[in-house]
GULUMKE-701071 format. One record per atom (N, C-alpha, C): x, y, z. Coordinates in steps of 0.001 Angstrom, whole numbers, padded with zeros to 6 digits, always signed. Atoms other than C-alpha are relative to their C-alpha. Layout:
GULUMKE-701071
XYZ ...
***
This chain:
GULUMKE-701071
+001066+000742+000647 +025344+014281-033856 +000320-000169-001475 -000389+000185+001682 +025571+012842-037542 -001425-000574-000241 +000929+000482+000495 +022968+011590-040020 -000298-001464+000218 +000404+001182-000636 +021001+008602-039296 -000448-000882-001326 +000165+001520+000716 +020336+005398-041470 -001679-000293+000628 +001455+000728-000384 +016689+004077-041653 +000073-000717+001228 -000071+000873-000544 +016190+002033-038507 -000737-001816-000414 -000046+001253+000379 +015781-001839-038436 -000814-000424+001384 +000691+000767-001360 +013624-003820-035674 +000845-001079+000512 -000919+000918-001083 +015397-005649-032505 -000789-000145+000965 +000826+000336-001560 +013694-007648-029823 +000817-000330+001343 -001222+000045-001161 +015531-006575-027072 -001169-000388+002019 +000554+000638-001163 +014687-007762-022838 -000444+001272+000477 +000790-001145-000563 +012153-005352-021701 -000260+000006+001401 +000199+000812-001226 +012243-005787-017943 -001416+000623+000690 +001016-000118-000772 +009013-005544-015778 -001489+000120-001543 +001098-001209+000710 +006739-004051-018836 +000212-000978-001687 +000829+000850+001126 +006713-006245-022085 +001189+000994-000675 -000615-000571+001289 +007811-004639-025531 -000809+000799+000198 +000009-000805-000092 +007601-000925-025421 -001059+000229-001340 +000237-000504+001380 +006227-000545-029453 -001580-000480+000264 +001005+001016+000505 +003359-002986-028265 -001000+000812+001679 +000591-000522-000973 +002198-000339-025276 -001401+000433-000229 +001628-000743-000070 -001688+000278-024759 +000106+001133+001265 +000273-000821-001368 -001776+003632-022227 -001587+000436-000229 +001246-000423+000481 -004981+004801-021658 +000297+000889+001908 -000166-001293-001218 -005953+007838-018509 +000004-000898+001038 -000017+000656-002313 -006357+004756-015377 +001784+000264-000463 -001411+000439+000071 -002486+003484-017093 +000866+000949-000769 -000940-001256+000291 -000658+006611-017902 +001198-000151-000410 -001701+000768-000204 +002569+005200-017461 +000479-001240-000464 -001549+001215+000409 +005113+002443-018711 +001293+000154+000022 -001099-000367-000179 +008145+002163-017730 +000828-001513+000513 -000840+001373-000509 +011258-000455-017019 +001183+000471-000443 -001630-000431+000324 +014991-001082-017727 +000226-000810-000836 -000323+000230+001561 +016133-001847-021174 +001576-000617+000760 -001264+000129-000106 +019393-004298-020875 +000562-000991-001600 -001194+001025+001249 +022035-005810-023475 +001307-000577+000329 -001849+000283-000544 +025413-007659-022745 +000665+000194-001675 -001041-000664+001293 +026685-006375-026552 -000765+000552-001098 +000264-000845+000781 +026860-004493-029383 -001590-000708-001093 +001351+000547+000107 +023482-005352-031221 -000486+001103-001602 +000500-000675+001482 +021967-004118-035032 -001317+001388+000935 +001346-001118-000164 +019462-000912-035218 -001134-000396+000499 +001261+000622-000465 +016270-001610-033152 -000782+001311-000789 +000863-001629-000101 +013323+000976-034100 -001360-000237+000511 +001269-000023-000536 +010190+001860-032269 -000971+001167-000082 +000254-000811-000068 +007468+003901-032000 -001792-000229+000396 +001396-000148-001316 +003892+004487-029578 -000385+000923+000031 +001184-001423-000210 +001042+006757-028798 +000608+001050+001239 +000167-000668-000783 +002996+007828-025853 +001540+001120+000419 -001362-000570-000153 +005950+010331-024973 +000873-000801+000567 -001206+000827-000403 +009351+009084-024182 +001164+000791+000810 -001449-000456-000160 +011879+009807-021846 +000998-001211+000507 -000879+001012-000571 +015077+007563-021687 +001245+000928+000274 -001447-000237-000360 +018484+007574-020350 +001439-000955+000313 -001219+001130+000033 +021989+005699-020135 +000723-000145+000867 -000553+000457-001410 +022934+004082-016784 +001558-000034+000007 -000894+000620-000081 +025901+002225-017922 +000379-000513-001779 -000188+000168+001130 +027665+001356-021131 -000136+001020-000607 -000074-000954+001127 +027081+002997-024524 -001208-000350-001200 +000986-000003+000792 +024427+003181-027003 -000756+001398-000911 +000635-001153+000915 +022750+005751-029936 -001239-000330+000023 +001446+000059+000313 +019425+007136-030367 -000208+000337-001299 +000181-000055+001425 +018244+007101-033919 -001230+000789-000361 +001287-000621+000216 +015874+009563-035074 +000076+000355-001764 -000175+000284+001290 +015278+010165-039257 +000906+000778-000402 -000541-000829+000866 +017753+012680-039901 +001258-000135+001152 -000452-000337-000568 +019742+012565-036745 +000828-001306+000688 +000102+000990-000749 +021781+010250-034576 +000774+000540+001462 -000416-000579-001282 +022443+011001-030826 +000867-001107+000760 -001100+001115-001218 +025522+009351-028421 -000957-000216+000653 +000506-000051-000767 +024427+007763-025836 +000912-000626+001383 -000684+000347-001588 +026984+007587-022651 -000721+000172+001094 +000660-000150-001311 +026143+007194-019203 -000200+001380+000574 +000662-001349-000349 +023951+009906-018114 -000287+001197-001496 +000952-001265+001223 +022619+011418-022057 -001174-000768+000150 +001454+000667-000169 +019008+011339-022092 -000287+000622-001272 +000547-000437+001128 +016916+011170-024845 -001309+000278+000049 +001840-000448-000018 +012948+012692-025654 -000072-000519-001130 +000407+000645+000879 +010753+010944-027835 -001337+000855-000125 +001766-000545+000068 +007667+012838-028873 -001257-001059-000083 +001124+001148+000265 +004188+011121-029516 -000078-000392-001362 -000285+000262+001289 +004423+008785-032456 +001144+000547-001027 -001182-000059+000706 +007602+009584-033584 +000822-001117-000530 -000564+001153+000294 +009433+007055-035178 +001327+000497+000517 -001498-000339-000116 +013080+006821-033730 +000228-001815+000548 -001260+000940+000025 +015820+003765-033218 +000756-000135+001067 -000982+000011-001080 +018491+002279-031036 +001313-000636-000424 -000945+001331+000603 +021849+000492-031450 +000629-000096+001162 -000904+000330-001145 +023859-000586-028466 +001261-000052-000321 -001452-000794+000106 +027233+000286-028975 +001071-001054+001032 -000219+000648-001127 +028744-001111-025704 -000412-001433+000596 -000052+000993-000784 +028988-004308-024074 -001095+000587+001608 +001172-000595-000788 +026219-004481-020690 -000129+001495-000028 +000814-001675-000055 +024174-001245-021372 -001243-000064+000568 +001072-000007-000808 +021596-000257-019266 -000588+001355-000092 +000254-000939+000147 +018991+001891-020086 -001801-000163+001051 +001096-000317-000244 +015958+003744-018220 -001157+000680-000830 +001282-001028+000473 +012885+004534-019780 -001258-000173+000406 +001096-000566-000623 +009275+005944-019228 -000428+000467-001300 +000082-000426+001125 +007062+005942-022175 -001634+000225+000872 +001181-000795-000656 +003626+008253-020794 -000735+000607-000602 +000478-000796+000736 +000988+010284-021998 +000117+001377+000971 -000033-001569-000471 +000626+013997-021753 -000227+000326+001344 +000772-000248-001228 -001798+013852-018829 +001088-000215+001344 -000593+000684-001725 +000651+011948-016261 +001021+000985+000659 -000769-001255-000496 +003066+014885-016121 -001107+001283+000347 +000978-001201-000409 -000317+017443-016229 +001019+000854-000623 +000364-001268+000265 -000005+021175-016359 +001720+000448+000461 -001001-001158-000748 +003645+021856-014791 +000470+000824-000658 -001136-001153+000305 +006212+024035-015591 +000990+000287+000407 -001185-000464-000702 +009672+024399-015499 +000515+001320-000093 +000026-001536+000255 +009834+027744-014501 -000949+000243-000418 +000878-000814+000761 +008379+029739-017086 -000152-000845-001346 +000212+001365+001067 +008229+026574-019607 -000696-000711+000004 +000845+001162+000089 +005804+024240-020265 +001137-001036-000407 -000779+000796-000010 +007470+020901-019894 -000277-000692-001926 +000331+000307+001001 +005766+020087-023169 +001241+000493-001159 -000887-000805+000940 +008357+022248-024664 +001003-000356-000978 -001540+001082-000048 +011415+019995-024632 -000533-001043-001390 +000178+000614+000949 +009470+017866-026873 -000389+000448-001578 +000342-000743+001556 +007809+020079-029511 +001126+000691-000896 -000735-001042+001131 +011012+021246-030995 +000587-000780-000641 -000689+000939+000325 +013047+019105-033146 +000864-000866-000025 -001085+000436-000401 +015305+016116-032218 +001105+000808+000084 -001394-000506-000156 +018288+017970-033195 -000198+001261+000916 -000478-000854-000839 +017457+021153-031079 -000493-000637+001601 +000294+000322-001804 +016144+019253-027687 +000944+000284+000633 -001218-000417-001458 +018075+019723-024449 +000702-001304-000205 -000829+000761+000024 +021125+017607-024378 +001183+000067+001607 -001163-000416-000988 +023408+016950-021494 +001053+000021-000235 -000776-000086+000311 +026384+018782-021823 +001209+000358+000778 -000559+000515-001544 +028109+018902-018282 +000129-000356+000810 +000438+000928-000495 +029496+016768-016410 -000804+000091+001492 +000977-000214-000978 +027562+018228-013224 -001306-000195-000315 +001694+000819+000274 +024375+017156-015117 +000067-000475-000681 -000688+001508-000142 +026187+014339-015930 -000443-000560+000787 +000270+000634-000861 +026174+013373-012431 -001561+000374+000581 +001331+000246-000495 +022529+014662-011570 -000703-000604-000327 +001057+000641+001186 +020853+013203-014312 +000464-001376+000307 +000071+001169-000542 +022584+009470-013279 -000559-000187+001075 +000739+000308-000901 +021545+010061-009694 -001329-000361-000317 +001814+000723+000349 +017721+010378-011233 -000007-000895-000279 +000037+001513+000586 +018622+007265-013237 -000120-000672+000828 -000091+001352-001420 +019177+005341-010085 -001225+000111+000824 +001634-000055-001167 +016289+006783-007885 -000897-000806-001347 +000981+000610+000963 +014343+005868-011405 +000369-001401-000219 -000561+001051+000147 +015814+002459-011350 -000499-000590+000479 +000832+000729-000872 +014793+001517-008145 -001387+000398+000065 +001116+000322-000088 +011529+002553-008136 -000520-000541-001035 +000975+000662+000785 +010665+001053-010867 +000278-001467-000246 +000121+001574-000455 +011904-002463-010254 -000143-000359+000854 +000803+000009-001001 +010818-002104-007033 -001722+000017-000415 +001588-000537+000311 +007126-000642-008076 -000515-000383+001505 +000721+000275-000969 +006061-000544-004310 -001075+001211-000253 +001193-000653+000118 +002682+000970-003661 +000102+001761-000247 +000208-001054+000193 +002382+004487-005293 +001327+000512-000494 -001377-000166+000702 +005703+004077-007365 +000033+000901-000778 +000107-000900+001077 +003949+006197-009986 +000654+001318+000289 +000201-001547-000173 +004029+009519-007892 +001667+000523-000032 -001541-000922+000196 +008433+009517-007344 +000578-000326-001070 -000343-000382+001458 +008804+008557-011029 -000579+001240-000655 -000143-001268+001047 +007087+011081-012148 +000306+001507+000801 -001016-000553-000333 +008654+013231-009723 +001406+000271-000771 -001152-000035+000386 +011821+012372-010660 -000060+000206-001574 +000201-000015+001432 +010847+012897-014685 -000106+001243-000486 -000222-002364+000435 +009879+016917-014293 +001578+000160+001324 -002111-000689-000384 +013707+017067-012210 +000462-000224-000939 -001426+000508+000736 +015107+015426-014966 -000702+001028-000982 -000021-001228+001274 +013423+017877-017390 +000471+001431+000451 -000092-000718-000796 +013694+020555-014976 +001644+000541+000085 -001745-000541-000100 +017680+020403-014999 +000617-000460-001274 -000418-000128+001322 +017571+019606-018947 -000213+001348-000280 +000476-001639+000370 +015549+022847-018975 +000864+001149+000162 -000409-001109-000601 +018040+025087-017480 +001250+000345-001047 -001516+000148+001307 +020809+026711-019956 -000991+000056-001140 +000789+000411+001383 +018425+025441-022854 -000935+001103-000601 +000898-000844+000679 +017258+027964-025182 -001172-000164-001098 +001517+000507+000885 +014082+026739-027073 -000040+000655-001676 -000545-000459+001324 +014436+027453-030956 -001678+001155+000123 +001094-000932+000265 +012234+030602-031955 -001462-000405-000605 +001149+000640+000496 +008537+030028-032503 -000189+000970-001306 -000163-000558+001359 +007976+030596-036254 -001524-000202-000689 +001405-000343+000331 +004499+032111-036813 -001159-000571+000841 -000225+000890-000985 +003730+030465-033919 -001414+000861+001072 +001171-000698-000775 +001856+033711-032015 +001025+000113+001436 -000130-000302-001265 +002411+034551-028147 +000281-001749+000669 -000413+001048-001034 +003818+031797-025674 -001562-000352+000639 +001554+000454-001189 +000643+029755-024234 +000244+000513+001823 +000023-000023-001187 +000021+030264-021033 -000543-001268+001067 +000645+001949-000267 -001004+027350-018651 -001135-000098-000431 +000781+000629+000250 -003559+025145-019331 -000276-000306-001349 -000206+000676+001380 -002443+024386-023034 +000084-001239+000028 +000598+001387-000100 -002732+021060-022448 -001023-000706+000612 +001454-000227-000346 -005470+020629-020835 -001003+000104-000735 +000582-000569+000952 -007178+022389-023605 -000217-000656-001418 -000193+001426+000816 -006294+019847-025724 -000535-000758-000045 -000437+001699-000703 -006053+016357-023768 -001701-000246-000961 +001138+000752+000532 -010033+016061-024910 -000059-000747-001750 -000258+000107+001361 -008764+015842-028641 +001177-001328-000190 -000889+000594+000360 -005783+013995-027979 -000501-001518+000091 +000758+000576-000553 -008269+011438-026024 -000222-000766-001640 +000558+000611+001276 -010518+011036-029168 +000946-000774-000854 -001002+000429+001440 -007582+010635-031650 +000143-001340+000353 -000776+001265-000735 -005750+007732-029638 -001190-001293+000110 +000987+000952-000451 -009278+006127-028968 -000646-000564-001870 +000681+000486+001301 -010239+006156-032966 +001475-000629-000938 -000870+001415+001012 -008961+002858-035258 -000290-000266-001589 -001120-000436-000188 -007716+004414-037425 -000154+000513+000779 +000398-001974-000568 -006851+007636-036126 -000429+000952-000656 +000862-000891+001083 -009366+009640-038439 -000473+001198+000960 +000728-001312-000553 -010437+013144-036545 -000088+000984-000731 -000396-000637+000715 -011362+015884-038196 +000665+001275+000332 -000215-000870-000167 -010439+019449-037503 -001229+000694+000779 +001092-000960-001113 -013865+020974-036319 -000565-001322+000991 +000434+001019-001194 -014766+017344-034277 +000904+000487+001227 -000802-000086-001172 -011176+017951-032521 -000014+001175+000380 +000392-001138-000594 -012152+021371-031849 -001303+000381+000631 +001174-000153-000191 -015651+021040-031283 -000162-000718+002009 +000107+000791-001138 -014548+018119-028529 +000489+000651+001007 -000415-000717-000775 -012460+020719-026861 -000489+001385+000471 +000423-001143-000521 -015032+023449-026646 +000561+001606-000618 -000837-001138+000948 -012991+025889-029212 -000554+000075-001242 -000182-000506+001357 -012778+027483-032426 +000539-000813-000199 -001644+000652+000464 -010831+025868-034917 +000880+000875-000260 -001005-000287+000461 -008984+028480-035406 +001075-000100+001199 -000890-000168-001626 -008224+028643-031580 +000536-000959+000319 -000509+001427-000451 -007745+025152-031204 +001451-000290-000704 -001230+000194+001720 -005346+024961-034755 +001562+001050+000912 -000753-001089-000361 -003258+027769-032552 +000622-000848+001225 -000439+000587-000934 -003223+026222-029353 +000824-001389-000070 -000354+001575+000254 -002491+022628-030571 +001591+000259-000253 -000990-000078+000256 +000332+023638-032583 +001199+000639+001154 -000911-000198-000724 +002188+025439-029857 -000064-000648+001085 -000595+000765-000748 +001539+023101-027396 +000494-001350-000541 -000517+001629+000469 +002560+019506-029607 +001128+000323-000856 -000956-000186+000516 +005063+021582-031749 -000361-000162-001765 +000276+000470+001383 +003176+020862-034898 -001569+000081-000036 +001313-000021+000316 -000346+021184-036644 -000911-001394+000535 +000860+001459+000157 -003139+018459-035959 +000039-000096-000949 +000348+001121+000994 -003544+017319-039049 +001533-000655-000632 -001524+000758-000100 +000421+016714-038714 -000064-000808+000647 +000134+001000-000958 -000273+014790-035875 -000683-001081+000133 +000614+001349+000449 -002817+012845-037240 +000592-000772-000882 -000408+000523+001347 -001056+012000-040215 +000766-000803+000441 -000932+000799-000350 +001917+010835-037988 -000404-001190+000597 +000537+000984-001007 -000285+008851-035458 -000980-001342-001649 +000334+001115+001118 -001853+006967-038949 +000894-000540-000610 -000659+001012+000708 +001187+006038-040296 +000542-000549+001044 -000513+000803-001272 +002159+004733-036611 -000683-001337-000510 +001467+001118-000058 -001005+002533-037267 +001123-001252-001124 -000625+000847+001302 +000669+001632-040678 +000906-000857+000107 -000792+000888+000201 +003792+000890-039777 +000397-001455+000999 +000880+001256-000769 +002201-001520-036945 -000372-001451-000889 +000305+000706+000958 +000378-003202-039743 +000947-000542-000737 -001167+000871+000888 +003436-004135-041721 +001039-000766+000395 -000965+000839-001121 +005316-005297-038692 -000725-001680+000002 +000588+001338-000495 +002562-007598-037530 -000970-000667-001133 +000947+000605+000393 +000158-008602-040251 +000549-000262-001414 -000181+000611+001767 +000688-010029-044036 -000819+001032-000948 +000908-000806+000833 -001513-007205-045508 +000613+000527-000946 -001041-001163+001406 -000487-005617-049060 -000056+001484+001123 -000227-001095-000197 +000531-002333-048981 -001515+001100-000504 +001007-000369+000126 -002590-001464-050569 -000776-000242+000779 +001052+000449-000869 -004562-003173-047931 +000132+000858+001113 +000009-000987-000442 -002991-001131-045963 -000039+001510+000310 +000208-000986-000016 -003244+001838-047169 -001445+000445+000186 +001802-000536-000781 -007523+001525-047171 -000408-000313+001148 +000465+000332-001531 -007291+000510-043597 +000299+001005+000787 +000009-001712-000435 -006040+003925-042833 -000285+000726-000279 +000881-000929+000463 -007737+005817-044717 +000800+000795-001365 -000765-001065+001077 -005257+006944-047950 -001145-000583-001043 +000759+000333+001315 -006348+007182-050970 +000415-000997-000708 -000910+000844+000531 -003752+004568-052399 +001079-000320+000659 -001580+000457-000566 -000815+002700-051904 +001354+001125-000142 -000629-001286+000275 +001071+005547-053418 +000031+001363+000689 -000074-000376-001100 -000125+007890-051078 +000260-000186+001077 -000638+000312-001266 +001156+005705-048280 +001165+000411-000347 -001188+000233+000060 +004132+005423-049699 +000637+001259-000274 -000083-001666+000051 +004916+009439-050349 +000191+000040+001679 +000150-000621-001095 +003989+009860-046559 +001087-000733+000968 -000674+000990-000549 +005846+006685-045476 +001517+000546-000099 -001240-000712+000606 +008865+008072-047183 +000558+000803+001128 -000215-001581-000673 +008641+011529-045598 +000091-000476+001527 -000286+000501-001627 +008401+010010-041975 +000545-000758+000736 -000514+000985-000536 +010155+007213-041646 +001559-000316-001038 -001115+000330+000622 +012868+007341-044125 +000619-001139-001133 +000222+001282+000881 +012135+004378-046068 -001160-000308-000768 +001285+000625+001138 +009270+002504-048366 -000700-000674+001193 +000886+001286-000748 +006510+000390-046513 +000729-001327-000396 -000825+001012-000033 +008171-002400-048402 +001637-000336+000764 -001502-000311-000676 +011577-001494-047012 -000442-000604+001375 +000614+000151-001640 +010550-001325-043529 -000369-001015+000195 +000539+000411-000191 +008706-004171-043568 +001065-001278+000036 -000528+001317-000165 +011296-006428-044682 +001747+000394+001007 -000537+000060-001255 +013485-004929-042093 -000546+000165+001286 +000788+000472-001734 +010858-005560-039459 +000316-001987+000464 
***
């Protein structure tokens, strides 16, 4: 892995499912998913949604771009996308073919690989996620690609249930080997139903325009303390709520500068900063660039 370059926006052929950045999920539509193709090499795309991400690389060659990081991408590496994360693409290779599945929390539920919450894989930081690093899950992880291929350009009746099958195998045999970076002040390992415990908070957030929640609402909605909630949250999303809000508002933001003509100030009181200057501090820190930057590489 090496350091990554701001990303740049690319409107690449989204098959079955539209543009990925422009996804509404809500609890009936859980799911989105299709096959990403290119016949050549192609500039930095970047994206980023309310909902987790898992992709992977059929055929060809292509990088995943995240702000500090940049990941290969040969046939059979998969990549995780947390919620509202900003990350990138570049196609590398002549025809590349990629699978992805961008979901909320709920559609995977409560499992566990093993003794792991699947949640896991995502809460730790691009650079320590699970990576495939033999070629025996090499070749398992393409087989999933292909079962995930066809069912999802197929989509016959109840397509949902062997994608997301096939989504806890594919974490399931990222999980194995993979040692999870140490939790740092972190407390005791949840036990199930850390998400769950949640989902009522995560609900609210996603449903409010902005995303404004406060700390005792998103604890109050889940039936907790805040201190219990502030505990639980963080070890199951990998990060504080009011990290998570902050990220899911400048999602909003950097929405707004894609699609609309608004100053930067306009946008900053449509999310709730105090100033343009305070966007632009936070904008910085999360995305690697200026609102103006970004905007005029959207």
């Amino acid at each position: 892995m090496k350091r990554a370059s701001p990303p740049t926006r690319l409107a690449l052929d989204w098959v079955l499912s539209g543009n990925p950045s422009e996804f509404h999920l809500t609890p009936a539509q859980s799911l989105r998913a299709g096959v990403m193709r290119n016949e050549g090499p192609a500039p930095l795309g970047s994206d980023v949604h309310a909902g987790l991400e898992i992709g992977l690389t059929l055929t060809g060659c292509a990088e995943r771009h995240y702000l500090d990081w940049v990941v290969p991408g040969a046939p059979g590496d998969v990549w995780l996308c947390a919620m509202w994360e900003p990350h990138g693409w570049r196609f590398v290779a002549p025809r590349t073919d990629w699978v992805v599945a961008v979901f909320l929390p709920e559609f995977l539920g409560e499992e566990r690989l093993g003794d792991l919450p699947w949640l896991t894989l995502f809460a730790t930081p691009p650079s320590q996620r699970p990576r495939v690093s033999t070629p025996e899950l090499r070749r398992t992880v393409l087989t999933i690609g292909e079962e995930l291929r066809h069912e999802i350009t197929r989509q016959q009746p109840g397509w949902q249930t062997p994608v997301r099958l096939d989504l806890l195998r594919l974490l399931f045999h990222l999980s194995r080997g993979w040692e999870p970076p140490a939790p740092s002040g972190l407390g005791p390992p949840l036990g199930a139903g850390g998400l769950s415990r949640i989902t009522p908070a995560l609900t609210l957030l996603r449903e409010h325009d902005p995303p404004e929640l406060s700390l005792s609402e998103a604890a109050a909605a889940c039936g907790l303390k805040r201190s219990r909630f502030s505990a639980i949250f963080r070890q199951t999303m990998g990060l504080s709520f009011g990290g998570f809000r902050l990220r899911a508002r400048l999602a909003l933001a950097a929405r707004l500068l894609r699609a609309t003509a608004l100053t930067t100030e306009d946008v900053a009181a449509r999310i709730g900063f105090a100033d343009a200057s305070h966007l632009h501090r936070a904008f910085v820190k999360e995305y690697g660039c200026t609102p103006r930057q970004y905007r005029q590489r959207a």
